[in-house]
C-alpha positions as CSV (number, residue, x, y, z in Angstrom):
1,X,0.0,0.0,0.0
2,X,1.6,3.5,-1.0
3,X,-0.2,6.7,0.4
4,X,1.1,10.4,-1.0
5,X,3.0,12.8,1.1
6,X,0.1,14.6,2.7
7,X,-1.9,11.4,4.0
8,X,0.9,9.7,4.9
9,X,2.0,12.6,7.2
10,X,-1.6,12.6,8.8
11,X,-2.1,9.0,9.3
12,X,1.4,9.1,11.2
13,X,0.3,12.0,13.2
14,X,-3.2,10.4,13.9
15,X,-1.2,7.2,15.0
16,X,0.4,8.8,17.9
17,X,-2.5,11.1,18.9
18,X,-4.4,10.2,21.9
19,X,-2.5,8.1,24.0
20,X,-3.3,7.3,27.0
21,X,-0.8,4.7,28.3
22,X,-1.3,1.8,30.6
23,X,-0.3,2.2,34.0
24,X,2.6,2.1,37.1
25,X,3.0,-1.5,37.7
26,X,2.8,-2.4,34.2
27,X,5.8,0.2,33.3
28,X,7.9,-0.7,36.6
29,X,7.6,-4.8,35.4
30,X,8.4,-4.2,31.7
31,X,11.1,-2.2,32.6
32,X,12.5,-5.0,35.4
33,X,13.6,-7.4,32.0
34,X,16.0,-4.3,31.7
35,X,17.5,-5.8,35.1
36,X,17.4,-9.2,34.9
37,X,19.2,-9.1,31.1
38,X,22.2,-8.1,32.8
39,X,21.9,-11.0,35.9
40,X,21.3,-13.2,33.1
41,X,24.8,-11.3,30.9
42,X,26.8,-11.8,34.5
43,X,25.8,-14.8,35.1
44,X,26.3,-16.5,32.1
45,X,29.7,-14.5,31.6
46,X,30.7,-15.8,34.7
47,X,30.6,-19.6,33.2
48,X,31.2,-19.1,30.2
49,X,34.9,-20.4,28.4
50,X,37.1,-17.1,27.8
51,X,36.6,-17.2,23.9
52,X,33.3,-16.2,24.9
53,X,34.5,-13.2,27.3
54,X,36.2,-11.3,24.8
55,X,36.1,-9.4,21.4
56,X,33.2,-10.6,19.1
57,X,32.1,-13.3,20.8
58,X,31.2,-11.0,23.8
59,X,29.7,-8.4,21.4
60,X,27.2,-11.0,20.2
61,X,27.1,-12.2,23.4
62,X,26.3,-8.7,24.4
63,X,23.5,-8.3,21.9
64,X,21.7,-12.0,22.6
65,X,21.3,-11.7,26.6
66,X,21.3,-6.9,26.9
67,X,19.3,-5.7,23.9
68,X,17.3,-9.0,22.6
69,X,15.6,-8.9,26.1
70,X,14.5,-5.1,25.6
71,X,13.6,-5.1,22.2
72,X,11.2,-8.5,22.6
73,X,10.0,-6.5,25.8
74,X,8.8,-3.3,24.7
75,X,7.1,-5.5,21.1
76,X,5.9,-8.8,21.6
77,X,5.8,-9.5,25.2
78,X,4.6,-5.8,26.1
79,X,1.3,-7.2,27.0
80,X,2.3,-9.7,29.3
81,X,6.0,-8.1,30.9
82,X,5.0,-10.4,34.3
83,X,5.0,-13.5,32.4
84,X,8.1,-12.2,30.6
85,X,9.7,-11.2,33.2
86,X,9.2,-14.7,34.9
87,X,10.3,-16.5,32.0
88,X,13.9,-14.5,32.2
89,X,14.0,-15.0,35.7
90,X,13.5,-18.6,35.6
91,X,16.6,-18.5,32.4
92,X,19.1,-16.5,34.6
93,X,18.7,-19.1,38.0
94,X,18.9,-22.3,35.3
95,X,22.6,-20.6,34.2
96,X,23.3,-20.1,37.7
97,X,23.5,-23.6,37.9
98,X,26.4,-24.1,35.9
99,X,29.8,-24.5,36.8
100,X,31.3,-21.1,37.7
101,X,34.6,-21.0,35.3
102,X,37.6,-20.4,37.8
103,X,39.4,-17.6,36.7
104,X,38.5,-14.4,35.1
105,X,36.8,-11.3,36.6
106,X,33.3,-11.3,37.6
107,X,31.8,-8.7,35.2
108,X,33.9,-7.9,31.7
109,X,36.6,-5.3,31.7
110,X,39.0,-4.1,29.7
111,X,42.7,-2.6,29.9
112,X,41.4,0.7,29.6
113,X,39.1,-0.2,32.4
114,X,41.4,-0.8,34.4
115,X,43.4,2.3,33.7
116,X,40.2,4.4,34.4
117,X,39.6,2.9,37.4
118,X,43.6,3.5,38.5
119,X,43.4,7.5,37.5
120,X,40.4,7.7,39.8
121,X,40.4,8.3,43.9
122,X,36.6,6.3,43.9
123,X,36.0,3.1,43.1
124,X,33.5,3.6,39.9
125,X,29.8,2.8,40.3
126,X,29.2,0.0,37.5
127,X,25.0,0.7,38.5
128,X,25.5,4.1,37.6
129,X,26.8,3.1,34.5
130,X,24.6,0.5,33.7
131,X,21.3,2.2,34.6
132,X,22.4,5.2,31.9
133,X,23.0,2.9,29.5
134,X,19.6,1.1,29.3
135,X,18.3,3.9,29.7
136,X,20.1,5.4,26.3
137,X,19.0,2.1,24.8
138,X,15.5,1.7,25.7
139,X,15.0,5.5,24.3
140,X,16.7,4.4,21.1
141,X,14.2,1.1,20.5
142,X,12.0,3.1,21.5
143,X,12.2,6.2,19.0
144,X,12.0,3.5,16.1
145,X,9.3,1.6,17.3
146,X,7.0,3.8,17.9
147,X,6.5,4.3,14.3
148,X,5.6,0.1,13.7
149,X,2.3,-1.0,14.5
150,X,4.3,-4.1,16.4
151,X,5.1,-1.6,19.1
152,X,2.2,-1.0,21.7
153,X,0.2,2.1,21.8
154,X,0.0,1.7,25.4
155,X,3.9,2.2,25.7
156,X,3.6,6.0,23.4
157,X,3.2,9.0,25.1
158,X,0.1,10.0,26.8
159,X,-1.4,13.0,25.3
160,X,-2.6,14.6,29.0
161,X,-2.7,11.9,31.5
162,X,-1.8,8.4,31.9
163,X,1.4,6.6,32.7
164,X,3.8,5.1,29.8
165,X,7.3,3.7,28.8
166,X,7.6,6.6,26.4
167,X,6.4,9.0,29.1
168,X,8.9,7.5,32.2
169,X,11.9,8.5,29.4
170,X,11.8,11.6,28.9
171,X,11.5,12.3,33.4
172,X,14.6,9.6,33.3
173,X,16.5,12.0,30.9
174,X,16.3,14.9,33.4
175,X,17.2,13.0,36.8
176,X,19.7,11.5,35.3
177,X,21.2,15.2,33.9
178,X,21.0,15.7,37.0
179,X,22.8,13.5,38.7
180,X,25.8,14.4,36.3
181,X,25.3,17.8,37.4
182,X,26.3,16.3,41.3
183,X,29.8,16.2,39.8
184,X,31.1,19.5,40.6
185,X,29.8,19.7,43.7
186,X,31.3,16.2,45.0
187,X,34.6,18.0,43.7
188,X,33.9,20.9,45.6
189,X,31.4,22.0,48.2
190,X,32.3,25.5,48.0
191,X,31.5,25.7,43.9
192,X,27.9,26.3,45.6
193,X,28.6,29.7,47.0
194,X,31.1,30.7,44.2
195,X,29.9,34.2,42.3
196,X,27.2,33.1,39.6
197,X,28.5,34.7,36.5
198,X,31.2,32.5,36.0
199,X,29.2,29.6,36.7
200,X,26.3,30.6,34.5
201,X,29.0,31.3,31.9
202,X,30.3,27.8,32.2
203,X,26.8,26.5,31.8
204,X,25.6,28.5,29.3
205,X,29.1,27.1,27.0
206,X,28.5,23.1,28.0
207,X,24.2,24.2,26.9
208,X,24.9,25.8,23.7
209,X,25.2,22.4,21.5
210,X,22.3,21.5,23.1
211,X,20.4,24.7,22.5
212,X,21.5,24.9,18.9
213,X,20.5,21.4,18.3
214,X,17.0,22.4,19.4
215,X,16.8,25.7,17.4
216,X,18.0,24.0,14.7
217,X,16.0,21.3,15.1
218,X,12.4,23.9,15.4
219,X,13.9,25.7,12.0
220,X,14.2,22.0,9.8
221,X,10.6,21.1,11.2
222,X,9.0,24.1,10.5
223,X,10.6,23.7,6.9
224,X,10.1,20.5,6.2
225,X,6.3,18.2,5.4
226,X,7.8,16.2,8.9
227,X,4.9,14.9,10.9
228,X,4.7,16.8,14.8
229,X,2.6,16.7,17.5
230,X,2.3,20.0,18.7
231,X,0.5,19.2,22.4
232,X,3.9,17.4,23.3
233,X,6.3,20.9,23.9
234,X,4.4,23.6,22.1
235,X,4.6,24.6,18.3
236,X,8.3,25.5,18.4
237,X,9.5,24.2,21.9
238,X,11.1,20.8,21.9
239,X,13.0,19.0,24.3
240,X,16.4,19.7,23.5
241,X,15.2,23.1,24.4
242,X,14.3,21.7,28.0
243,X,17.4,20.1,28.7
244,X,19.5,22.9,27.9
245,X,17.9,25.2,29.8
246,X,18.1,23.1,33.1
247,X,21.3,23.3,34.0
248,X,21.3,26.9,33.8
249,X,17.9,27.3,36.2
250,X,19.6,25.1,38.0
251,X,22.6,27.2,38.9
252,X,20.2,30.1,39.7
253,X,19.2,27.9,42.9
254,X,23.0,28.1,44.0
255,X,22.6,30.6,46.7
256,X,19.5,28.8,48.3
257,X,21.6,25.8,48.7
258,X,24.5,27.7,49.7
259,X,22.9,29.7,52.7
260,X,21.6,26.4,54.0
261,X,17.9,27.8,53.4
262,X,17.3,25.0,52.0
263,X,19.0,20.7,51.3
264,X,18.8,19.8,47.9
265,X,16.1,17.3,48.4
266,X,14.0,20.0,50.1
267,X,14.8,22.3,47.5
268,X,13.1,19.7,44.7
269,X,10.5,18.9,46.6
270,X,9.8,22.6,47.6
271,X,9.7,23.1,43.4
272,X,7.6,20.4,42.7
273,X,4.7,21.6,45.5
274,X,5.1,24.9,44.1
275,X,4.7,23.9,40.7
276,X,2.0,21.6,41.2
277,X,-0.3,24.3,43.2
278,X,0.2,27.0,40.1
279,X,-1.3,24.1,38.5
280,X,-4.1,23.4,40.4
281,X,-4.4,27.1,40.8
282,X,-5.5,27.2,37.0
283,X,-2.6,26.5,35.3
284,X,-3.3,23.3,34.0
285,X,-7.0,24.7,33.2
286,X,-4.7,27.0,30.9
287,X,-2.2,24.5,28.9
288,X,-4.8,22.3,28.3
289,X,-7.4,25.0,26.6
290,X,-5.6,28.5,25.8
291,X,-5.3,28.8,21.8
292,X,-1.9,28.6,20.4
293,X,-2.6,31.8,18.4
294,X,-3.0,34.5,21.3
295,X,1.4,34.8,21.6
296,X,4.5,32.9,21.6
297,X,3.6,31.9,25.1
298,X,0.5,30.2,24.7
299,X,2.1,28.4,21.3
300,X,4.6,26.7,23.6
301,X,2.8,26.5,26.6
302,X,3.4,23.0,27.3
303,X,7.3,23.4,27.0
304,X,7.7,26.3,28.9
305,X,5.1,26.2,31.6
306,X,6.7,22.6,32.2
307,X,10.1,23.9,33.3
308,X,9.5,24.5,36.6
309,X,8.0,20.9,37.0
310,X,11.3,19.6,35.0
311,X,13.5,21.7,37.1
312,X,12.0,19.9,40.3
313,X,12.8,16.0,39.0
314,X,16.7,17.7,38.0
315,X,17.0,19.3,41.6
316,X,15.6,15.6,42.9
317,X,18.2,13.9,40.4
318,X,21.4,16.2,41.6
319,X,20.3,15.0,45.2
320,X,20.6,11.5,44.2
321,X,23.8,12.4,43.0
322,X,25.4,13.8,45.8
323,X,24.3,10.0,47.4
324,X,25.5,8.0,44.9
325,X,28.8,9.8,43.1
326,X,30.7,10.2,46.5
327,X,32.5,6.7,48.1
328,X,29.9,7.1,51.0
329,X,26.1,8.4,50.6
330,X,27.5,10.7,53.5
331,X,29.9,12.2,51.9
332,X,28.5,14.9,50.5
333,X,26.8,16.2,53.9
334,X,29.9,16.0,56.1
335,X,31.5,17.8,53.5
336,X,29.0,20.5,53.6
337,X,29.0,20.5,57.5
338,X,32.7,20.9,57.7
339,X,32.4,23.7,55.8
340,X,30.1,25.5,57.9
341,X,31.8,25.1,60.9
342,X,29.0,23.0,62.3
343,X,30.7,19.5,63.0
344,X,32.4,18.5,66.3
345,X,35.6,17.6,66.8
346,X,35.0,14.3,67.8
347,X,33.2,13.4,64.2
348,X,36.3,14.9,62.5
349,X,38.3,12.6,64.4
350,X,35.7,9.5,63.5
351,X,35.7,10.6,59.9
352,X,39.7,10.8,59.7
353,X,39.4,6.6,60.5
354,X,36.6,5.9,58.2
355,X,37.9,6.4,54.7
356,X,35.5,9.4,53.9
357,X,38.8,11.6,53.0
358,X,39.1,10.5,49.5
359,X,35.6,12.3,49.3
360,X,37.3,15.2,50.9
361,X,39.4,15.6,47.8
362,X,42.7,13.9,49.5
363,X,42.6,11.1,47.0
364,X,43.6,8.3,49.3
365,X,44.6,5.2,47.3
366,X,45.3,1.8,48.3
367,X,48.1,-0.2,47.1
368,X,48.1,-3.3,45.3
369,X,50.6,-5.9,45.1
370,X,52.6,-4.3,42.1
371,X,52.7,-1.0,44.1
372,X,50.3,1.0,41.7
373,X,47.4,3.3,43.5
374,X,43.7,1.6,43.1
375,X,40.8,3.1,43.6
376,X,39.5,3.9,47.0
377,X,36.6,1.4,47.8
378,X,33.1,2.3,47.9
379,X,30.8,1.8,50.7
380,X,27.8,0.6,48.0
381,X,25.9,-1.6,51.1
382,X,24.8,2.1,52.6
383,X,24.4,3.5,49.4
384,X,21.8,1.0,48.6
385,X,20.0,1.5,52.4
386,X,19.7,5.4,51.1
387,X,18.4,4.6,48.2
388,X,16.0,2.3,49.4
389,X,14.8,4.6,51.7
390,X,14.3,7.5,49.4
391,X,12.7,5.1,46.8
392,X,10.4,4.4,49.4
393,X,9.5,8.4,50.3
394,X,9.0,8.9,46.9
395,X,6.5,5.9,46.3
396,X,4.8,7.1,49.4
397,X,4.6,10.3,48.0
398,X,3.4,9.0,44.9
399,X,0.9,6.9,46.9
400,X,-0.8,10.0,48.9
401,X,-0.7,12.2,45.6
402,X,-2.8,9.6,44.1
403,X,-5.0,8.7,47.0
404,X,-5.7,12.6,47.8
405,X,-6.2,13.3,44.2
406,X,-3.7,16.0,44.1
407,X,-3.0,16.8,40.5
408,X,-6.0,14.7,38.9
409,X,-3.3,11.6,37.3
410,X,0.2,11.5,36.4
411,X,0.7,13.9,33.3
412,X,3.8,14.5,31.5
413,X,2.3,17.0,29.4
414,X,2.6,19.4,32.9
415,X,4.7,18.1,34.2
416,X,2.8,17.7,37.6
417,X,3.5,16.6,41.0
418,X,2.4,12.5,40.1
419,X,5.0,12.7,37.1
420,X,7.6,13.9,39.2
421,X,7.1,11.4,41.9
422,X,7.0,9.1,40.0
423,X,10.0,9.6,37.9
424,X,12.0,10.2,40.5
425,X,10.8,7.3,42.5
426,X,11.3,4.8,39.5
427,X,14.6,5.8,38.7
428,X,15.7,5.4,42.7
429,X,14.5,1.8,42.5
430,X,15.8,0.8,39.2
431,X,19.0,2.4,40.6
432,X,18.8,0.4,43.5
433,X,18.2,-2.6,41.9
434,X,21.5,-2.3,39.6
435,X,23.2,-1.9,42.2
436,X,22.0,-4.8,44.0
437,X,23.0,-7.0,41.1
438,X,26.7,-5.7,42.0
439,X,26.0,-6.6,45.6
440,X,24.9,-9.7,45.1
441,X,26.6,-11.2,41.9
442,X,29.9,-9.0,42.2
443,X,30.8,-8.8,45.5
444,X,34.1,-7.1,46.0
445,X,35.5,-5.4,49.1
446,X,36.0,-2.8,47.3
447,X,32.6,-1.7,47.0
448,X,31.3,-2.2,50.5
449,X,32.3,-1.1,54.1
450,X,35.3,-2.9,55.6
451,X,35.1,-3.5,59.4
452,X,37.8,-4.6,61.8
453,X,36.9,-8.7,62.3
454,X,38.0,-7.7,66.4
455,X,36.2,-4.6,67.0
456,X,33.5,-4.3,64.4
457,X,34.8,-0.6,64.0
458,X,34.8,0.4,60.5
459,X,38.4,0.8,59.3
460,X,40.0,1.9,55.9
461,X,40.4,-1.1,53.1
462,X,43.8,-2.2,53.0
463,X,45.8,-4.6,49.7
464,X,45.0,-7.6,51.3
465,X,41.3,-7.2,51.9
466,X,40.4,-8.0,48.1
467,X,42.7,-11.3,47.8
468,X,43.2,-10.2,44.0
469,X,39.5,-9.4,43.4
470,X,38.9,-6.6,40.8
471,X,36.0,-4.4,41.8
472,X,32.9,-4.7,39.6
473,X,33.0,-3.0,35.7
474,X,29.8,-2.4,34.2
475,X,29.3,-5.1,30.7
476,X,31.4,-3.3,28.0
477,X,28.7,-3.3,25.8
478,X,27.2,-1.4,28.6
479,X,29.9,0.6,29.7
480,X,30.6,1.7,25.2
481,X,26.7,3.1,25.0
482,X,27.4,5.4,28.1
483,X,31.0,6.7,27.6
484,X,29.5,8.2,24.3
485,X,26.2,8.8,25.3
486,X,25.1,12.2,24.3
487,X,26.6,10.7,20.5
488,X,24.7,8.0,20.7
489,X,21.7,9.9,22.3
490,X,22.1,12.1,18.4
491,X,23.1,9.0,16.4
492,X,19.1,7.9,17.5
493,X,17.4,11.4,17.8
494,X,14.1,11.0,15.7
495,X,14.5,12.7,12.4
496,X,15.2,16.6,12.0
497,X,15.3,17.0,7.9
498,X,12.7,13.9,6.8
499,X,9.6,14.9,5.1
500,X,6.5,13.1,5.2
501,X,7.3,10.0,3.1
502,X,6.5,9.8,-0.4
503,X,7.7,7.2,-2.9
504,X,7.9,9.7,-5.3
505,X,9.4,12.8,-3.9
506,X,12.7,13.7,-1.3
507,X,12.0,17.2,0.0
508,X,15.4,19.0,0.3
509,X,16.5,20.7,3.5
510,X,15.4,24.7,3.5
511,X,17.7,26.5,1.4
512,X,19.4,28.8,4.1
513,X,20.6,26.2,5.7
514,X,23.3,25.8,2.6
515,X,26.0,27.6,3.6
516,X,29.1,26.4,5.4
517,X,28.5,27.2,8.5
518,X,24.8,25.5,9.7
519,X,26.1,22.3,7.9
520,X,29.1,22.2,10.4
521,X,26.1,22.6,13.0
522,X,24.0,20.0,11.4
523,X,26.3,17.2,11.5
524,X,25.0,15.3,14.5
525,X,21.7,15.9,12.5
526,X,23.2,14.2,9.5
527,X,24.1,10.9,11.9
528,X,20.3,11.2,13.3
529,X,19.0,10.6,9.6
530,X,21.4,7.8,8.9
531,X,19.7,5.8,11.9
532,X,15.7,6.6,12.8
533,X,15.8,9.0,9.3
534,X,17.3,6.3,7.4
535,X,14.6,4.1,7.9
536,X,12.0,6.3,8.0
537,X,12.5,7.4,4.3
538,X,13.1,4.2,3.0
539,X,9.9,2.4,4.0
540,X,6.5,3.2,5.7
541,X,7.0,2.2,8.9
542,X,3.2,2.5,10.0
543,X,2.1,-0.2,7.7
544,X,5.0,-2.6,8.1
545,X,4.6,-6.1,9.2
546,X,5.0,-7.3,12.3
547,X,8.1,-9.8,11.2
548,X,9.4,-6.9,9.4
549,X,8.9,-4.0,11.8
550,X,11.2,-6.7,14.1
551,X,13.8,-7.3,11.7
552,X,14.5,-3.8,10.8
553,X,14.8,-3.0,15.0
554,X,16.7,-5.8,15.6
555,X,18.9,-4.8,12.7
556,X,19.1,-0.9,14.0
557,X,20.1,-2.0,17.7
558,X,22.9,-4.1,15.9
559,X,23.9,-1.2,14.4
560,X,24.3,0.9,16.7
561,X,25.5,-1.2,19.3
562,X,27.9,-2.0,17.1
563,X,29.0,2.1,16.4
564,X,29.1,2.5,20.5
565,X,31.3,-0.9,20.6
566,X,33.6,0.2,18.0
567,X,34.3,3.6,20.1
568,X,34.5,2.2,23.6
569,X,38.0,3.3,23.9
570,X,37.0,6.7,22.4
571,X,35.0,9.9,23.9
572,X,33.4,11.9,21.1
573,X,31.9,14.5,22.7
């Protein structure tokens, strides 16, 4: 069946229309095969012969048991993720019963692994890793599928209310920015009270890809027959847009934080109140019914009358960081504490004995048997109590939001309370639960609390504590999709030049976007058509078969699994 430009483009944007998802439990078990793909990866690696632990072989490896999992969860088993979810369960404790092989590390690493982990004071965080990674992955099946009939409507994004795969995200996109954003402040305390100018300068540099992208991005659209749906950001606004503008909102916040008006968890949750009673006040009343003609505002209400709800879920995402960047989920607060003069002596004395200095920027290292510095081990058992327990405030939350009715359903058209709860609360557990895989399957010295076997005081880790044992490395597969993730993040970007489809006709990019200068910007935007663009001109996705619409996602993850393998050693951007 071949339809022209113009009814192509409006059965596409029909086909995403009107969404209204399926609901919590059903998104938190889909998302669990995420999890138990990579107990069933360590597992099996763990048994495996060493021909099958390195080069190809792991690479295929890598694709069978980490992206077959997602892709067959989010198309044909969608309906039915408890069953699935079962089913892998019951696969990854039938390889635990193998034979574990007797040598080799527990988790795949590389030289340059190692060399990374060396260069650092911390012990890396292979959850950390791991949880951005899937994340990366499951928004670039995602941005595909949603154009194939074989991927459910129930997992698109809601067009007011409802709760979706599609919809959880675009939330998991912001917490996690801000959790990177925890970075410079684990450094250094005092970059919270620093003058803002500087700081916004800095920002405003790292956000300026970002911002062009989106410009960019709003001038190809508007230029082009390419199907939108304008009640997602606005009729310009687009998400790029949103996630350059955080950091830089975020930065304004600075002297709240730095006065001690305010922790940064009280600080997010302050926001998200805030935001949510505007709402309730009659601001949702206005996003969901003011005309798009009456000024720029109203055109891109949704985008910009969202940013205060985004801004909440970053702030909530920079406080996970400060819990889960630094060796102990303490760190971050004694640090603060120490630097307003409000600890006692007799806590600076317990904290010189209980290996919180590398956190204090002293970069304590331990030595190993060949005399080089190793990275300072992390104490991952009390990171996973915090995150438990904040997984559990935010599910509470959650819970009396719903029960009250406080903000009528989870929307991520507003942004509202219920969305930001329950982002923030499903990216704590799914957090948590990475990490305890590492516990559990990994266990290392090195990433838990060492205590003296007399005294049960804790005491720093010394060589001989990890008998040889390398702490835990994220899967390289893994480890390759996050290293390069805002290139990978572009390589999968839905399309910013396609037209509507038409067997007939290839609409050209605008004309003043010719010269020598935009193409240098658009280059990223050239890699986004040769993934989601590429396909997307070469067939008509919305009326592909089921066994096709597989085939072609199967052989786009290949892809680009295979571009992020290729560059593991190598950071693009």
């Amino acid at each position: 069946m071949s339809f022209g430009a113009a009814s192509y483009k409006t059965a596409k944007e029909a086909f995403v229309a009107d969404g209204t998802g399926s609901s919590v439990a059903h998104v938190n078990l889909l998302s669990l095969s995420a999890v138990l793909s990579v107990a069933l990866h360590v597992v099996l690696l763990k048994r495996l012969p060493p021909p099958f632990t390195r080069g190809l072989p792991l690479f295929f490896l890598s694709l069978l048991t980490l992206i077959l999992p997602l892709l067959l969860a989010i198309t044909l088993f969608a309906p039915s993720p408890a069953r699935y979810s079962a089913a892998l369960a019951v696969l990854t404790a039938a390889a635990f019963l193998l034979p574990v092989r007797e040598s080799g590390t527990p988790l795949p690493s590389s030289a340059a692994d190692a060399q990374d982990r060396r260069a650092h004071a911390v012990a890396p965080l292979p959850a950390l890793t791991t949880y951005r990674a899937h994340m990366l992955l499951m928004t670039a099946l995602c941005i595909l599928a949603v154009d194939f009939k074989v991927f459910p409507r129930m997992l698109a994004k809601c067009e007011t209310y409802g709760a979706s795969l599609m919809d959880i995200g675009v939330g998991s996109f912001v917490f996690s920015q801000g959790i990177a954003a925890a970075h410079p402040l684990i450094r250094d305390p005092a970059h919270l009270a620093a003058p803002l100018p500087p700081k916004l300068a800095r920002a405003a540099r790292k956000a300026a890809p970002i911002l062009a992208l989106g410009l960019v991005r709003v001038l190809l659209v508007k230029g082009t027959e390419y199907p939108e749906h304008v009640t997602e950001y606005g009729v310009h606004w687009n998400f790029f847009l949103t996630l350059a503008l955080l950091p830089v909102l975020q930065i304004l916040l600075h002297p709240l934080l730095a006065q001690h008006i305010l922790s940064i968890p009280a600080l997010g949750f302050t926001l998200c109140a805030a935001h949510q009673l505007l709402l309730s006040a009659g601001l949702a009343t206005y996003i969901l019914t003011a005309p798009r003609t009456a000024s720029l505002l109203s055109a891109n209400r949704e985008g910009i009358l969202s940013l205060p709800g985004y801004l909440a879920l970053h702030v909530l995402g920079l406080a996970a960081g400060t819990a889960v960047l630094p060796p102990s989920p303490s760190a971050f607060r004694r640090m603060l504490a120490r630097r307003s003069g409000a600890r006692r002596k007799k806590d600076d004395d317990y904290d010189s004995s209980d290996g919180d200095e590398g956190a204090e920027g002293k970069d304590v290292k331990v030595k190993g048997r060949d005399g080089a510095g190793e990275a300072l081990y992390r104490e991952n058992d009390k990171t996973a109590t915090v995150l438990f327990a904040w997984s559990l405030i935010y599910w509470s939350a959650l819970g009396a939001c719903m029960f009250l009715g406080i903000g009528t359903g989870i929307s991520r058209r507003m942004v509202n309370a219920q969305y930001i709860l329950w982002t923030a609360a499903y990216n704590t557990t799914f957090l948590l639960l990475y990490l305890a895989l590492d516990l559990l399957l990994c266990p290392s010295p090195l990433s838990t609390s060492v205590y003296d076997p007399v005294s049960h005081l804790k005491v720093r880790a010394r060589a001989n504590t990890h008998d040889g044992r390398a702490a835990p490395a994220a899967p390289r597969l893994l480890d390759a999709v996050n290293r390069n993730g805002l290139a990978f993040f572009l390589l999968v970007r839905r399309p910013f030049v396609l037209p509507a489809y038409s067997p007939s006709s290839r609409v050209p990019p605008p004309a003043p976007f010719s010269s020598p200068r935009p193409r240098h910007i658009l280059t990223p935007h050239t890699q986004a058509n040769l993934a989601t663009g590429a396909v997307n001109l070469s067939m008509q996705t919305l009326y592909a078969s089921d066994a096709t619409a597989l085939a072609v996602l199967a052989l786009y993850a290949s892809a680009l699994c295979a571009f992020a393998w290729a560059l593991a050693d190598r950071r693009l951007l």
